[in-house]
ZAMARGU-4260 file (C-alpha; in steps of 0.2 Angstrom, whole numbers, plus 5000, padded with zeros to 4 digits):
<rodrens>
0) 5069/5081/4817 | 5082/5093/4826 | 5081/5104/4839 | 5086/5122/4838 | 5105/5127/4840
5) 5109/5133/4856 | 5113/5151/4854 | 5126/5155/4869 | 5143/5156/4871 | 5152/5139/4874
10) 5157/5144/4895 | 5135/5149/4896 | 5132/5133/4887 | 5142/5122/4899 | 5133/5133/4915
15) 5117/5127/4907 | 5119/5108/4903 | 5129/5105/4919 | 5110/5117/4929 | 5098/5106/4917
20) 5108/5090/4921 | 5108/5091/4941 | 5091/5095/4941 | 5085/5078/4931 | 5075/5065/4936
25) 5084/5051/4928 | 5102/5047/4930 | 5115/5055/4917 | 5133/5044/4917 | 5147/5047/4902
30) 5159/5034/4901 | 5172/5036/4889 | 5181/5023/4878 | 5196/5020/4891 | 5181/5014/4903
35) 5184/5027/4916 | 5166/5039/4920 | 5167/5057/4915 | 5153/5063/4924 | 5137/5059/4932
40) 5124/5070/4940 | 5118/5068/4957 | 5104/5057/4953 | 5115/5044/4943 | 5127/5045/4957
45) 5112/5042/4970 | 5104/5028/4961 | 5120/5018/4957 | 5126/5025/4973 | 5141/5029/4966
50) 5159/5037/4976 | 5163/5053/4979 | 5179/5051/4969 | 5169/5040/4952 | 5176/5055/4941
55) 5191/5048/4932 | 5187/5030/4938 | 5186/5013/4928 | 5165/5012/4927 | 5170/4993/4933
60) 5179/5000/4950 | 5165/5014/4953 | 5150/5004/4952 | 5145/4987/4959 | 5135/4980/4946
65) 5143/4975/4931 | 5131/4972/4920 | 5130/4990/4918 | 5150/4988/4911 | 5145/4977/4899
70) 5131/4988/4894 | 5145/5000/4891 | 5157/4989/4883 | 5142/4982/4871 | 5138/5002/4865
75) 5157/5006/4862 | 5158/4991/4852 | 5145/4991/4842 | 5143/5011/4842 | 5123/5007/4843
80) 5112/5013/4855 | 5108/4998/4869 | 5095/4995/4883 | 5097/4984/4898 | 5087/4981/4915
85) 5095/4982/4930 | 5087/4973/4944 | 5096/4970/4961 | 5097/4953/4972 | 5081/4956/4983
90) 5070/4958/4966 | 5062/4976/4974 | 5073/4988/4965 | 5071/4990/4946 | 5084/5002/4934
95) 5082/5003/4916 | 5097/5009/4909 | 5100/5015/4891 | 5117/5018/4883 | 5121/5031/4868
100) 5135/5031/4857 | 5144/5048/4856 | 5156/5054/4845 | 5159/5064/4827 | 5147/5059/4813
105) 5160/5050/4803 | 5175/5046/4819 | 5174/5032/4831 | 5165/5032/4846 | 5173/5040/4860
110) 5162/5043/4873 | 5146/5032/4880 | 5132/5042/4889 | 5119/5031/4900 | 5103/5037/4904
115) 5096/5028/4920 | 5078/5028/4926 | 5073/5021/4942 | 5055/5012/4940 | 5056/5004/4957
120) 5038/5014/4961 | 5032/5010/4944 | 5033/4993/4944 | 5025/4993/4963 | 5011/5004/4956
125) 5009/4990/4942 | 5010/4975/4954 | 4996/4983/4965 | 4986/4986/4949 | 4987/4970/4946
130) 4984/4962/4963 | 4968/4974/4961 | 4961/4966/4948 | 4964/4949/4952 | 4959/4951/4971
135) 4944/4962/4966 | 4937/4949/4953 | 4939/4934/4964 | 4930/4943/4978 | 4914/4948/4965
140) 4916/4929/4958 | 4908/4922/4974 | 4894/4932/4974 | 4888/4931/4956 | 4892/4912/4954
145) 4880/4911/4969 | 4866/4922/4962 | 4868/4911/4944 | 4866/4895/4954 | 4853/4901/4965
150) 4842/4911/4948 | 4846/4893/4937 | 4838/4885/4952 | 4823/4896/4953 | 4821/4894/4934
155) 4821/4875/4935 | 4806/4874/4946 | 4809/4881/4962 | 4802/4898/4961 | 4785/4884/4960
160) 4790/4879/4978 | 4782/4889/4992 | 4794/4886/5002 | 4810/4884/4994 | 4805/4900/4984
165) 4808/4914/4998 | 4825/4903/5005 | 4831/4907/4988 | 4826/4925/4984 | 4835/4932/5002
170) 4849/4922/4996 | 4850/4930/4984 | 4847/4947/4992 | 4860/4945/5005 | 4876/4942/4990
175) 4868/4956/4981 | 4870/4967/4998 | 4887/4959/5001 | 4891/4966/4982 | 4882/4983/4986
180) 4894/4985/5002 | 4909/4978/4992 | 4905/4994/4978 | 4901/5008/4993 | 4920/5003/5000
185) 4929/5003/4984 | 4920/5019/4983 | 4925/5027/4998 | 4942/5019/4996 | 4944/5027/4981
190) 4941/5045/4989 | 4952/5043/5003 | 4966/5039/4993 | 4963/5053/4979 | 4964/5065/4994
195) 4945/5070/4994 | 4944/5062/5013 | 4934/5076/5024 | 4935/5076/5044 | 4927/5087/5055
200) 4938/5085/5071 | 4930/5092/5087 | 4935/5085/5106 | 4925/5067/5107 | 4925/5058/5123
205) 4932/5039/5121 | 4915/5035/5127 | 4908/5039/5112 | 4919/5031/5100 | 4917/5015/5110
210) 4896/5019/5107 | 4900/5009/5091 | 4908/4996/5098 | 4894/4992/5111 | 4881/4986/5099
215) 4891/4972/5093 | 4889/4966/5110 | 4874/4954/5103 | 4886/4949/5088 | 4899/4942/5103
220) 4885/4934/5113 | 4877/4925/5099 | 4897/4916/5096 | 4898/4913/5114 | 4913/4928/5117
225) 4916/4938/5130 | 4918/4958/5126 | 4923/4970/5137 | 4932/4987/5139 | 4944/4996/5152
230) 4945/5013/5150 | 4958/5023/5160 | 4951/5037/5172 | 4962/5049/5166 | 4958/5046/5148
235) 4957/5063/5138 | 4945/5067/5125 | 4951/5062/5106 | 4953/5075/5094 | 4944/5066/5078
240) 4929/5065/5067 | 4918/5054/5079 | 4908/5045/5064 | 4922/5040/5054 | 4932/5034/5070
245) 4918/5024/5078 | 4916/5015/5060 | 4936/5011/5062 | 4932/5004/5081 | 4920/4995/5075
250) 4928/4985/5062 | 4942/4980/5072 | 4930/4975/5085 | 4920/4965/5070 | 4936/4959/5065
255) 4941/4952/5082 | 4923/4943/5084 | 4927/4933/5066 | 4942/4925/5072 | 4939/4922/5087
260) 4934/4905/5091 | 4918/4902/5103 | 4924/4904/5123 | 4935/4918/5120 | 4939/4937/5125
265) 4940/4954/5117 | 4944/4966/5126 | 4943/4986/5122 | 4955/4998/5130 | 4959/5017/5128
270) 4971/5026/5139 | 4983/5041/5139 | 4995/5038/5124 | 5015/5047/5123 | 5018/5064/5117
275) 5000/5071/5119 | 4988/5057/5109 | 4977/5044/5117 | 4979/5026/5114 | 4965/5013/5110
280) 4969/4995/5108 | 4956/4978/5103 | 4965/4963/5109 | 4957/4946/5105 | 4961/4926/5109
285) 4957/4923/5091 | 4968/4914/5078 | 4980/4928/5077 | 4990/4934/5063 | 5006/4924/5055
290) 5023/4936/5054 | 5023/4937/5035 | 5007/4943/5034 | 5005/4957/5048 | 5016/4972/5036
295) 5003/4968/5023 | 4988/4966/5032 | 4981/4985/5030 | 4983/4982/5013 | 4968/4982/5003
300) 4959/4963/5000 | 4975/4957/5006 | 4972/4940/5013 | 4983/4933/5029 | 4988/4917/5029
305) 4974/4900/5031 | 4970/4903/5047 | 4961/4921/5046 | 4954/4916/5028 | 4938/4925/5026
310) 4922/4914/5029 | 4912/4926/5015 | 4909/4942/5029 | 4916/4957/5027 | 4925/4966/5011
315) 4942/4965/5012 | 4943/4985/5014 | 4938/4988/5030 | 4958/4988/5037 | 4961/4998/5023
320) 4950/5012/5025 | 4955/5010/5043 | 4972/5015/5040 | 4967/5029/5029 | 4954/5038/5042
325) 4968/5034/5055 | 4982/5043/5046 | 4971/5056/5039 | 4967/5060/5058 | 4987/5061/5062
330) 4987/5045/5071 | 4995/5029/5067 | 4988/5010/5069 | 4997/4996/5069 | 4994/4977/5074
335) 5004/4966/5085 | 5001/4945/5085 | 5003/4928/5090 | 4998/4913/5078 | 4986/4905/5087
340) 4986/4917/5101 | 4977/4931/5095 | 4980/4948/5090 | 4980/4967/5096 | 4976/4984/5084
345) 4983/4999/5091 | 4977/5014/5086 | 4984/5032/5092 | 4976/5047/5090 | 4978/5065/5094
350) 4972/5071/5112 | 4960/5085/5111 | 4970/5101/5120 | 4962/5103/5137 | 4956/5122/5138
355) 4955/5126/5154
</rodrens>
């Protein structure tokens, strides 16, 4: 099938292909038979970050890479249509590139145009697909492995048992409820990040985001922690949704009493913050966090490295959807750490305006 013939004078027809060509998405390069480029349009020239002066040029002086040459070379001499990837040292950056043969219907080829697509963010939306999958089967296989082994047991004779029988059955409730909070996360997960996320700012006092963090005071006791927090006198109200922010307080307070070995500290701070937000930090004496895994650590059911490994609480989202309410708020949170020293989240926030 061909398309329609273009119906313009040859100077129009130029104007147009040389409009369509700068606005494209993928990269346009001809090179002709003598090797030298004959034009590229801004995004070829930004994604093989070609010279101001490449038209004219040997391909093999304008570009560093030179398997894109002998991508090139092959289509000229084979005057068939060619496909190569283009993958640079670091392994993060991913260009396919396709070359055409151009020339008369019957003459040889004299010009080579290469198409180039950059499918760096497509093949990091693939690789997070797939850590999804893997990371969200292994988190439901626990659970369900549990609740066949505990149902096989019951079935075998110790539903009989009067007092095996209940032991098993709120086993069995709790890794249900674990599932059931896995499900209400990937849920709410899932909204935050298709942009459905509501918050109703108003003023909130630090007070009351910290209302949160104060009933896990029974949770510190029972593993022999100390929790305190120091809030600064002259500590303005955050402008925020106060339900969805004391949810991220708490799980960074929860967070801090799981790895935090028995005789530690957590402490809870909140304090003016620069250019008009209000900063609130948990610091812990726990296990802290290794390097290589702190940049990765608000990713969902991303795992740090043996010493934070999960002991069966929590989700693996609950960083996550802390980074999403804090951003959807304007803020920012990051996290700071010592192996086996501990760690600290900061989060930043907008301060509410003061009206008076």
């Amino acid at each position: 099938m061909t398309g329609l013939p273009l119906q313009t004078s040859i100077p129009r027809a130029t104007e147009l292909l040389e409009a369509v060509c700068g606005h494209l998405e993928e990269g346009l390069l001809i090179v002709g038979d003598d090797g030298c480029v004959r034009f590229a349009n801004p995004a070829a020239t930004t994604t093989l970050q070609l010279p101001a002066d490449a038209a004219g040029r040997r391909l093999v002086h304008a570009v560093s890479d030179h398997r894109l040459a002998m991508l090139v070379e092959t289509c000229l001499g084979s005057a068939a249509e060619c496909a190569r990837e283009l993958v640079d040292a670091s392994g993060e950056r991913y260009v396919m590139a396709r070359a055409f043969p151009l020339g008369g219907a019957h003459g040889p080829v004299t010009e080579v145009a290469v198409v180039l697509r950059d499918e760096t963010q497509l093949r990091r939306l693939e690789s997070v697909r797939r850590d999804f999958v893997g990371n969200i089967s292994h988190e439901l296989r626990t659970p369900i492995a549990a609740i066949q082994l505990l149902v096989e047991t019951l079935q075998e004779g110790a539903l009989a048992d009067p007092e095996m029988a209940p032991m098993f059955v709120s086993r069995i409730g709790l890794e249900v409820s674990h599932m059931s909070q896995m499900v209400s996360e990937l849920l709410e997960l899932s909204a935050i990040e298709s942009g459905q996320l509501s918050v109703r700012v108003a003023p909130v006092p630090v007070t009351e985001l910290l209302v949160a963090v104060e009933r896990l005071r029974p949770l510190a006791d029972e593993r022999q922690l100390e929790l305190r927090d120091e809030i600064a006198p002259d500590t303005p109200s955050v402008l925020c949704d106060a339900t969805r922010l004391g949810q991220v307080m708490r799980n960074l307070v929860h967070n801090a009493i799981k790895f935090t070995p028995a005789g530690g500290r957590i402490t809870v701070t909140a304090g003016p913050g620069d250019e008009g937000r209000v900063r609130l930090t948990v610091c812990d004496t726990g296990v802290g966090i290794a390097p290589e895994d702190q940049r990765r650590i608000f990713e969902r059911f991303w795992k740090a490295d043996r010493s934070r490994q999960r002991d069966g609480e929590g989700t693996g989202l609950g960083l996550a959807i802390a980074r999403h309410v804090v951003e959807a708020h304007g803020g920012r949170i990051a996290v700071d750490s010592v192996p086996d020293e501990g760690a600290t989240f900061t989060v930043e926030l907008p301060a509410a305006v003061d009206a008076n």
